[in-house]
LOKE-622065 format. One record per residue (C-alpha): chain; residue number from 1; x, y, z. Coordinates in steps of 0.5 Angstrom, whole numbers, plus 500, padded with zeros to 3 digits. Example, Ala and Ser with C-alpha at 12.3 -4.5 7.8 and 13.67 -1.06 7.14 Angstrom:
BEGIN
kette:A, nr:1, u:525, v:491, w:516 .
kette:A, nr:2, u:527, v:498, w:514 .
! end
This chain:
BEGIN
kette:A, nr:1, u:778, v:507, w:077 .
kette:A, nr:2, u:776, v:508, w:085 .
kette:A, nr:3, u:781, v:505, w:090 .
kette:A, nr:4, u:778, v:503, w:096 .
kette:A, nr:5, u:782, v:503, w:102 .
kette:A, nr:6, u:778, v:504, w:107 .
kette:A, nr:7, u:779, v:497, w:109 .
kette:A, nr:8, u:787, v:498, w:112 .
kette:A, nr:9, u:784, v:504, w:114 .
kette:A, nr:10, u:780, v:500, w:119 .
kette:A, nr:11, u:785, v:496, w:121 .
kette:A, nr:12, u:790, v:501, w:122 .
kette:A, nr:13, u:786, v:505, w:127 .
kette:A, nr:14, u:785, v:499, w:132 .
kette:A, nr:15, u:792, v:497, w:132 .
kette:A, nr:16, u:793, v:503, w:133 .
kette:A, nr:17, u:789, v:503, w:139 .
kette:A, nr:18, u:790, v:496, w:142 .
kette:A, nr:19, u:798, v:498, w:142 .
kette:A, nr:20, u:796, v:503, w:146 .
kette:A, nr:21, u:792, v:499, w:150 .
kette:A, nr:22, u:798, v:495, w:150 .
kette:A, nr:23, u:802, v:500, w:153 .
kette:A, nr:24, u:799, v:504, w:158 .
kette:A, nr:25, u:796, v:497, w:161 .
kette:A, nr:26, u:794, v:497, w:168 .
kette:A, nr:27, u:792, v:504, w:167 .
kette:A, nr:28, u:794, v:505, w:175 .
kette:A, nr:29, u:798, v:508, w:180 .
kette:A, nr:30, u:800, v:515, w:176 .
kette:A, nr:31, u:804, v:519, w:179 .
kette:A, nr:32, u:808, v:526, w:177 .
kette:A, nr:33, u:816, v:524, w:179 .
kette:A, nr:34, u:818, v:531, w:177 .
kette:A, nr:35, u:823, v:529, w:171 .
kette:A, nr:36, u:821, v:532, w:165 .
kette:A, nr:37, u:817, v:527, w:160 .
kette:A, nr:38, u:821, v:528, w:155 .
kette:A, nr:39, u:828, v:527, w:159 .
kette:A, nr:40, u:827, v:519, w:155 .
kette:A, nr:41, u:829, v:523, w:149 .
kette:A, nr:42, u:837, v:525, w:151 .
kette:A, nr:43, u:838, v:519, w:157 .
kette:A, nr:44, u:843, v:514, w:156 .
kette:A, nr:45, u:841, v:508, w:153 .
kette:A, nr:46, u:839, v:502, w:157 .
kette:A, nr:47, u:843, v:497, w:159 .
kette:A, nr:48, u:837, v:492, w:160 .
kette:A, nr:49, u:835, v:492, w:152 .
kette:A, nr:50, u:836, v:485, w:150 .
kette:A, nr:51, u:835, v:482, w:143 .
kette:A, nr:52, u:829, v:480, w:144 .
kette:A, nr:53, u:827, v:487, w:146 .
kette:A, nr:54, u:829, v:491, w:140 .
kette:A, nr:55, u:827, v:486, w:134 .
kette:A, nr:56, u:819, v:485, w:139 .
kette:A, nr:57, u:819, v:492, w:139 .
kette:A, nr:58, u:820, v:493, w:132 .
kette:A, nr:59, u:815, v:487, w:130 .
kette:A, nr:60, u:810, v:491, w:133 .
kette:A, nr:61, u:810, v:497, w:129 .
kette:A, nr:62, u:811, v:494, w:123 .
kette:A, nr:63, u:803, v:492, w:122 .
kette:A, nr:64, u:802, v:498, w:123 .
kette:A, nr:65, u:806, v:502, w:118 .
kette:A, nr:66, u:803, v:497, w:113 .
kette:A, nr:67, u:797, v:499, w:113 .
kette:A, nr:68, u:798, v:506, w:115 .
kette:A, nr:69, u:802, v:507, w:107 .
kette:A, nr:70, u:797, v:502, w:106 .
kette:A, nr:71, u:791, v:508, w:107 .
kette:A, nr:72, u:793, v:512, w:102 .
kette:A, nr:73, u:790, v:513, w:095 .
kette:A, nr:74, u:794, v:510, w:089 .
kette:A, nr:75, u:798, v:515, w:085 .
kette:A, nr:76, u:800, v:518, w:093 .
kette:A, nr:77, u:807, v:520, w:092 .
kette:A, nr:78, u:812, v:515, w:095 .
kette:A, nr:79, u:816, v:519, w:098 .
kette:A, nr:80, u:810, v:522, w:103 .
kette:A, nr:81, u:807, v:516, w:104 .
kette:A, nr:82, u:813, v:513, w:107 .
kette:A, nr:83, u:814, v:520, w:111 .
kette:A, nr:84, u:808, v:520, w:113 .
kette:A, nr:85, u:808, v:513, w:115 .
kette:A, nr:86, u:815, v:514, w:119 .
kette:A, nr:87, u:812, v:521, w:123 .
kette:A, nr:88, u:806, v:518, w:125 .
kette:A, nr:89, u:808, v:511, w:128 .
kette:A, nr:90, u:814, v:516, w:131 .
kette:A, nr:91, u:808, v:520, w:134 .
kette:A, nr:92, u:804, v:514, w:136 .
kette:A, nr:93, u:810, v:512, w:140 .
kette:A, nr:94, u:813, v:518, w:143 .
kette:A, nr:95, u:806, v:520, w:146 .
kette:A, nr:96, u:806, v:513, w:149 .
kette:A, nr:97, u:813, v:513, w:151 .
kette:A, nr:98, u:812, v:521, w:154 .
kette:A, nr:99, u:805, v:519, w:158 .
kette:A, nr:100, u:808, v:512, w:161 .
kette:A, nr:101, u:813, v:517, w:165 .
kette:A, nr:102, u:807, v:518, w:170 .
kette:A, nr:103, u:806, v:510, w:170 .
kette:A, nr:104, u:810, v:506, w:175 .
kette:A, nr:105, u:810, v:500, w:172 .
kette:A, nr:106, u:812, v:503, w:165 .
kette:A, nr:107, u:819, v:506, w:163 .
kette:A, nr:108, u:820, v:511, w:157 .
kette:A, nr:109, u:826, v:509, w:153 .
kette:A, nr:110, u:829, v:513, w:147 .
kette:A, nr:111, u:830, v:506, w:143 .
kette:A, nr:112, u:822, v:504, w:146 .
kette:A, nr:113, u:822, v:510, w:140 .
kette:A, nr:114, u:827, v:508, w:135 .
kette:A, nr:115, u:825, v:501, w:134 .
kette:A, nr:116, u:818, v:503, w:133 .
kette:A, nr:117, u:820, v:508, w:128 .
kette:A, nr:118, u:825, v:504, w:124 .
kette:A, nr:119, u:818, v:498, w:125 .
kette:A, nr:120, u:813, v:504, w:122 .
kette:A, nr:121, u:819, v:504, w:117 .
kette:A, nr:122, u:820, v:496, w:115 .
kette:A, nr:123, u:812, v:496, w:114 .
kette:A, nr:124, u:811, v:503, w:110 .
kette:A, nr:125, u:816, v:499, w:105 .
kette:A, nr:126, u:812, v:493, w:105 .
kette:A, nr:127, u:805, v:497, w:105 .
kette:A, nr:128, u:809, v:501, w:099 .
kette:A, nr:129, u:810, v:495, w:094 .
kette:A, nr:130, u:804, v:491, w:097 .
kette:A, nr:131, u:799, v:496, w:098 .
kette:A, nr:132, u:796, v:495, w:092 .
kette:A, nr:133, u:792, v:489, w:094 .
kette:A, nr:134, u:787, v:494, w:097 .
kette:A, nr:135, u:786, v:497, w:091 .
kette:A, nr:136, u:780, v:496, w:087 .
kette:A, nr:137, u:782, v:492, w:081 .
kette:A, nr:138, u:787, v:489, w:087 .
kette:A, nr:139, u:787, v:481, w:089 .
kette:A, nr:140, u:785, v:482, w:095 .
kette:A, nr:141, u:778, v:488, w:094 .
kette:A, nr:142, u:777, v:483, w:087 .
kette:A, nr:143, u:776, v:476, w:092 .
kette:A, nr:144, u:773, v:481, w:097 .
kette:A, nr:145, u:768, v:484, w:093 .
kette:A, nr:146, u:765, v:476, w:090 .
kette:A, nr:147, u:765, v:473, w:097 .
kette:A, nr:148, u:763, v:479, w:103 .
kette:A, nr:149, u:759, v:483, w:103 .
kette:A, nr:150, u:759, v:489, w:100 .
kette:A, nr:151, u:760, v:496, w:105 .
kette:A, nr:152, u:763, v:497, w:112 .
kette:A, nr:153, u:759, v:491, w:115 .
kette:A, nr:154, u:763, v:487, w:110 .
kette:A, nr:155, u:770, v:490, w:111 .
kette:A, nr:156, u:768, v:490, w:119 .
kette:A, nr:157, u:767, v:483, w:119 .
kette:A, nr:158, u:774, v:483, w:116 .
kette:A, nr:159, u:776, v:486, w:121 .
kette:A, nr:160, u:773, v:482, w:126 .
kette:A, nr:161, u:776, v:476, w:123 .
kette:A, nr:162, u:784, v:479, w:123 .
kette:A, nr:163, u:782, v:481, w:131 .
kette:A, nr:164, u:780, v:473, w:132 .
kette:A, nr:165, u:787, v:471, w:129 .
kette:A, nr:166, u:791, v:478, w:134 .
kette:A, nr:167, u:788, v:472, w:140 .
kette:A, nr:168, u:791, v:466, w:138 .
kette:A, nr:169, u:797, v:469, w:140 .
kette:A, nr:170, u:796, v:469, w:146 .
kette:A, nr:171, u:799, v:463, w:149 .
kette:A, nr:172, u:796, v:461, w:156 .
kette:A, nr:173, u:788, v:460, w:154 .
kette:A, nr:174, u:785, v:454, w:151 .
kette:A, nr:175, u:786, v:454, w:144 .
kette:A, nr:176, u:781, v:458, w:140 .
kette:A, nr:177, u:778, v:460, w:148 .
kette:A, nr:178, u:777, v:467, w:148 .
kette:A, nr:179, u:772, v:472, w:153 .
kette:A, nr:180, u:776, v:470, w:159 .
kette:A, nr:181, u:776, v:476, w:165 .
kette:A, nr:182, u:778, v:473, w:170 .
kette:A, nr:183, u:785, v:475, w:169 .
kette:A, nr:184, u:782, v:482, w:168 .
kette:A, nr:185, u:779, v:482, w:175 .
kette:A, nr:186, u:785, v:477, w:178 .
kette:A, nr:187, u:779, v:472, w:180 .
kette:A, nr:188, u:781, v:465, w:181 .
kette:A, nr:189, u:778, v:459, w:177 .
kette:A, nr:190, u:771, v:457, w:178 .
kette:A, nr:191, u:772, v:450, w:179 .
kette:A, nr:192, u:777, v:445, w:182 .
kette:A, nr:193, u:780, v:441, w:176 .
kette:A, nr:194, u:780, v:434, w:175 .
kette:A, nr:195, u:783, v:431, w:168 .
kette:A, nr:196, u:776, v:428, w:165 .
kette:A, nr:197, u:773, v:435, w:166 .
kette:A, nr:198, u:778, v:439, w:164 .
kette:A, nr:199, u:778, v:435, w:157 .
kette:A, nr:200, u:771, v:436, w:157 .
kette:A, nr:201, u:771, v:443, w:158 .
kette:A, nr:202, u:776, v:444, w:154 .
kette:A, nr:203, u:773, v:439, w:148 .
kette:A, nr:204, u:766, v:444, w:148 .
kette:A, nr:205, u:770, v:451, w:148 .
kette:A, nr:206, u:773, v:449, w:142 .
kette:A, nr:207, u:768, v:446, w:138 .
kette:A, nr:208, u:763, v:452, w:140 .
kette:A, nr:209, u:768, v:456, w:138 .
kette:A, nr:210, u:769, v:453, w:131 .
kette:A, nr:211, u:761, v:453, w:131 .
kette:A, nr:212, u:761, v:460, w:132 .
kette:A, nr:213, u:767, v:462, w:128 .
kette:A, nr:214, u:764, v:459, w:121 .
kette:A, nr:215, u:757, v:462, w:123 .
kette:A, nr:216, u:759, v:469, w:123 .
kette:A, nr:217, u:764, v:469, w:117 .
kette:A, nr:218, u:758, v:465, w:113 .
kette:A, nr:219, u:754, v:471, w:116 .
kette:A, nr:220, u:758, v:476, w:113 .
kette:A, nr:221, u:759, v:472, w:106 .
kette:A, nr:222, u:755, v:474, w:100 .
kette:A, nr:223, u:757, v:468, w:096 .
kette:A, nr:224, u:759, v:462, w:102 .
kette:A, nr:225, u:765, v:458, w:102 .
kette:A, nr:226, u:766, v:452, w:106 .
kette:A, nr:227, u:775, v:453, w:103 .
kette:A, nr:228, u:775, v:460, w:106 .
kette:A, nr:229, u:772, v:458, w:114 .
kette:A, nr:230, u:777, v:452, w:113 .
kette:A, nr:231, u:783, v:457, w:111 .
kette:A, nr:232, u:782, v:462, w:117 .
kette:A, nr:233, u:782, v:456, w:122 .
kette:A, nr:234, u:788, v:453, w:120 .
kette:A, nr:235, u:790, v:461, w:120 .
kette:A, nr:236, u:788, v:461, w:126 .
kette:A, nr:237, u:792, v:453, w:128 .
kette:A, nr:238, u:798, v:457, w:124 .
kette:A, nr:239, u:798, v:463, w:129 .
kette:A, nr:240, u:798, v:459, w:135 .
kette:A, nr:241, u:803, v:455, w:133 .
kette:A, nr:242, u:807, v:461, w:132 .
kette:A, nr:243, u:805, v:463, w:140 .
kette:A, nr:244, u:807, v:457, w:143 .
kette:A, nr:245, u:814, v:457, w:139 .
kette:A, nr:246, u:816, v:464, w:140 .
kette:A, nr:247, u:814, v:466, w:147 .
kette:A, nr:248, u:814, v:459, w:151 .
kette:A, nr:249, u:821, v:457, w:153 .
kette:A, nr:250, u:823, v:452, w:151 .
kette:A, nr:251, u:819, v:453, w:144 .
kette:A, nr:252, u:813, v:448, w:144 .
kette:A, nr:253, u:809, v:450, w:137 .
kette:A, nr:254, u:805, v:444, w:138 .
kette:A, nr:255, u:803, v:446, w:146 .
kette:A, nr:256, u:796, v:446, w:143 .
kette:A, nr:257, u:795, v:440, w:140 .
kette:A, nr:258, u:791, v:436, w:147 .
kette:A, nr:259, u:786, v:431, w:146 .
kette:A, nr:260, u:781, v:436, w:148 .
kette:A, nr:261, u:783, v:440, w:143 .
kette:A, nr:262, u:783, v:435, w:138 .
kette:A, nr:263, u:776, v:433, w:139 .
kette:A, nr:264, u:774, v:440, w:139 .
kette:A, nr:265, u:777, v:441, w:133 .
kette:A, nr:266, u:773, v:434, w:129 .
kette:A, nr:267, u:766, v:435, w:134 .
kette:A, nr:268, u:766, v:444, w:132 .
kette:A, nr:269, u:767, v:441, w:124 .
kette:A, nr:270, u:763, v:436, w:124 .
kette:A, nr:271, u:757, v:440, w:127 .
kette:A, nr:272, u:759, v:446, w:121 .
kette:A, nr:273, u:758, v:442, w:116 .
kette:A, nr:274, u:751, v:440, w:119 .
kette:A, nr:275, u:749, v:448, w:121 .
kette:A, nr:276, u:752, v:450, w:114 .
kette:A, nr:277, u:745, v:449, w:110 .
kette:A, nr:278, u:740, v:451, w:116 .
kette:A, nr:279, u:735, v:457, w:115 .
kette:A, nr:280, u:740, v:464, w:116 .
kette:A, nr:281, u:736, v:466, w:122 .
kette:A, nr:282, u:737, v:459, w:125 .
kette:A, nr:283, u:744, v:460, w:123 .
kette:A, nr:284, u:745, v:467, w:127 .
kette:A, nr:285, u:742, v:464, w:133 .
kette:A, nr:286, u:746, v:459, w:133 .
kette:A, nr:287, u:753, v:463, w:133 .
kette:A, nr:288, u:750, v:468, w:139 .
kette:A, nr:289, u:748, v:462, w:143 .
kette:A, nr:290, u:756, v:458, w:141 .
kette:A, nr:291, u:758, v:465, w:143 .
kette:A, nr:292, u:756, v:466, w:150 .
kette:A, nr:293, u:756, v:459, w:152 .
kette:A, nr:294, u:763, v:458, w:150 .
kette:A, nr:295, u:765, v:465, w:154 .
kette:A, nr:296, u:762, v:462, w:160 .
kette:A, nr:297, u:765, v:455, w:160 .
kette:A, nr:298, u:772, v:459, w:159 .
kette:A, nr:299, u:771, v:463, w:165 .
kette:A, nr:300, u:770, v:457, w:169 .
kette:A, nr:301, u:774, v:453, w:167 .
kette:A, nr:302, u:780, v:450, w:171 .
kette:A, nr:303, u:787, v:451, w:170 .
kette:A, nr:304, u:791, v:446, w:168 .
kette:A, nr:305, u:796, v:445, w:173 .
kette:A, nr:306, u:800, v:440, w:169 .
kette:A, nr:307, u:801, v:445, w:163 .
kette:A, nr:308, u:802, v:451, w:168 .
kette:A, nr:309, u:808, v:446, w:171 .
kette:A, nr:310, u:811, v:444, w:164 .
kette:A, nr:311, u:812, v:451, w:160 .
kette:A, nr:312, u:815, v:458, w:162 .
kette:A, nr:313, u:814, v:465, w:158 .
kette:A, nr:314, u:818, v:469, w:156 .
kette:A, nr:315, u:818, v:475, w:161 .
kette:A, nr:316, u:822, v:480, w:156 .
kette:A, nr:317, u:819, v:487, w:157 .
kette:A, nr:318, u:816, v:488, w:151 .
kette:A, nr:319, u:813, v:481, w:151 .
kette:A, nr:320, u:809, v:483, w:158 .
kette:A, nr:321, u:806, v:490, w:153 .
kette:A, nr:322, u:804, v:485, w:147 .
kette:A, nr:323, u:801, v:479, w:153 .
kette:A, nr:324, u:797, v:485, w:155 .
kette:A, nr:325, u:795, v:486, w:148 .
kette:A, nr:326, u:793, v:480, w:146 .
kette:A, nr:327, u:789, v:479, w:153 .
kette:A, nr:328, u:785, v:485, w:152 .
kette:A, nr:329, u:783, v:483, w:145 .
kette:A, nr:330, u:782, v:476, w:148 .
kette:A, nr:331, u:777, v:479, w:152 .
kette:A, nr:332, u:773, v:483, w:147 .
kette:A, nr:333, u:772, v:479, w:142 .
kette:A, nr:334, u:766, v:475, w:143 .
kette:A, nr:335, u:762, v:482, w:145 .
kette:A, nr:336, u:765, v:485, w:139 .
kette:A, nr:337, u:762, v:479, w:135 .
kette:A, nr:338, u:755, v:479, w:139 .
kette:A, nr:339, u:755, v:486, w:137 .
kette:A, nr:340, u:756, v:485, w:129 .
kette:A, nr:341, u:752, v:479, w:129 .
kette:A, nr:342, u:746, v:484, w:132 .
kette:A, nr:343, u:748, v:490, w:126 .
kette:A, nr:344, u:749, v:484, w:120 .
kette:A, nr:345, u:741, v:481, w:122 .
kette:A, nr:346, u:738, v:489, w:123 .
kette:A, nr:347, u:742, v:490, w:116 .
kette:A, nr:348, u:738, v:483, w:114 .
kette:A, nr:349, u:732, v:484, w:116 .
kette:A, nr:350, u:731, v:491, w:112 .
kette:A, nr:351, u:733, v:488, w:104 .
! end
């Protein structure tokens, strides 16, 4: 019986690598204070940790120790499993803890490492107990063995999918938006704003991405189903929902839902429907041409000053960390999906 889990393996390492992103961002003004790295381990405890710091802090690490106990075989033993997962989100955190004492914008923290670890924990338990779903005979490698396709670039468009819902926790773009790198380069909006144009932006960023996201999960299936791109964009709409209630004060789960939105939302389904049944290569044409349109329409389109003056996030420490990771995932993912469109087509073409 073979038990294939590469798939968390996968996930593990660019969560892993994300969550450093996430930390050491912006990667600027390093400087030695003279203080030993490692005097973070033995200092008093903080006195500006908040509720919301500790469980944040927590939250973060607890996918990552799922998949990591995920990633080993079955029949591991139990107790090295949840010890190695414990030792090595402990040691992903006090590396990054130990390397932000050379940043000014960052402070090492001995709980930053406590509620990671006991994050890693929560999750190895989880990973533990559910684990099994990566197995061979799991529901998970079963559905995924009838409906994507078979091989990493199978399991990387599976990837590519849970990295498209990690930017929908980002909750001050334009709902399915992504590619922005105006935040990345501190550039100014292209164009002034105006209510009707900002609606049609707005209606065009969504329905393209709709298009492109449901062309490149039909790519990536070997048996298409119309259920599962719907489940994923509903994910996607759940997720951001999830956002906009945590990290905007006051809560506003349905912050999303403009009128521009909403038509984005009917105009990209509609046009899916009809791009469903066209030629593979037309298809593939199509998600890169949605793909770049849209990553230029979220780098010029205007800010909506009446969304800005009506929400506030959350300026917790941790937060700030998990707004930078959703940024740069934010930022990736269109060229990331332009490249495993570029490899599905090559991998099409030799069959």
């Amino acid at each position: 019986m073979q038990h294939d889990r590469r798939l968390p393996r996968y996930l593990a390492l660019a969560y892993a690598l994300l969550t450093a992103y996430a930390c050491l961002h912006p990667f600027s003004g390093w400087r030695d204070t003279g203080i030993s790295p490692f005097a973070f381990l033995v200092a008093p405890l903080p006195r500006y940790n908040t509720f919301a710091d500790l469980w944040l802090n927590a939250l973060g690490f607890v996918p990552l120790g799922f998949m990591l106990a995920a990633s080993f075989w079955h029949g591991s033993d139990k107790r090295i499993v949840l010890m190695s997962t414990i030792l090595l989100c402990a040691l992903l955190s006090g590396s990054l803890e130990f390397v932000q004492n050379y940043l000014p914008t960052r402070v090492a923290s001995n709980v930053d490492l406590a509620t990671n670890t006991f994050g890693g924990l929560l999750g190895g338990l989880a990973g533990l107990y559910w684990g099994n779903l990566f197995d061979y005979s799991g529901a998970l490698a079963s559905w995924r063995r009838r409906r994507i396709l078979p091989g990493h670039i199978g399991e990387v468009g599976m990837v590519l999918i849970a990295l498209w819902w990690l930017t929908q926790l980002e909750p001050t773009s334009t709902l399915f938006g992504t590619g922005d790198m105006r935040p990345l380069f501190d550039l100014p909006a292209a164009i002034m704003f105006s209510a009707r144009r900002f609606v049609v932006i707005e209606t065009l960023i969504v329905s393209l991405n709709v298009i492109a996201l449901g062309l490149l999960l039909r790519r990536c299936m070997q048996e298409p189903s119309g259920v599962v791109v719907m489940l994923v964009l509903l994910g996607g709409l759940a997720v951001r929902s999830l956002a906009d209630y945590i990290f905007i004060v006051p809560p506003a789960p349905w912050q999303w839902a403009t009128p521009g939105a909403l038509r984005g939302l009917l105009v990209g389904v509609t046009a899916l429907i009809v791009a469903w049944r066209l030629p593979g290569w037309l298809q593939h044409s199509l998600a890169c041409l949605a793909i770049l349109l849209c990553t230029v329409l979220v780098n010029i389109a205007p800010e909506n000053p009446f969304e800005l003056a009506s929400m506030r996030l959350i300026h917790e420490s941790h937060f700030l960390n998990f707004h930078g990771l959703t940024r740069l995932a934010d930022f990736l993912w269109p060229f990331l999906a332009l490249i495993y469109l570029s490899a599905n087509a090559a991998l099409v073409s030799r069959r």
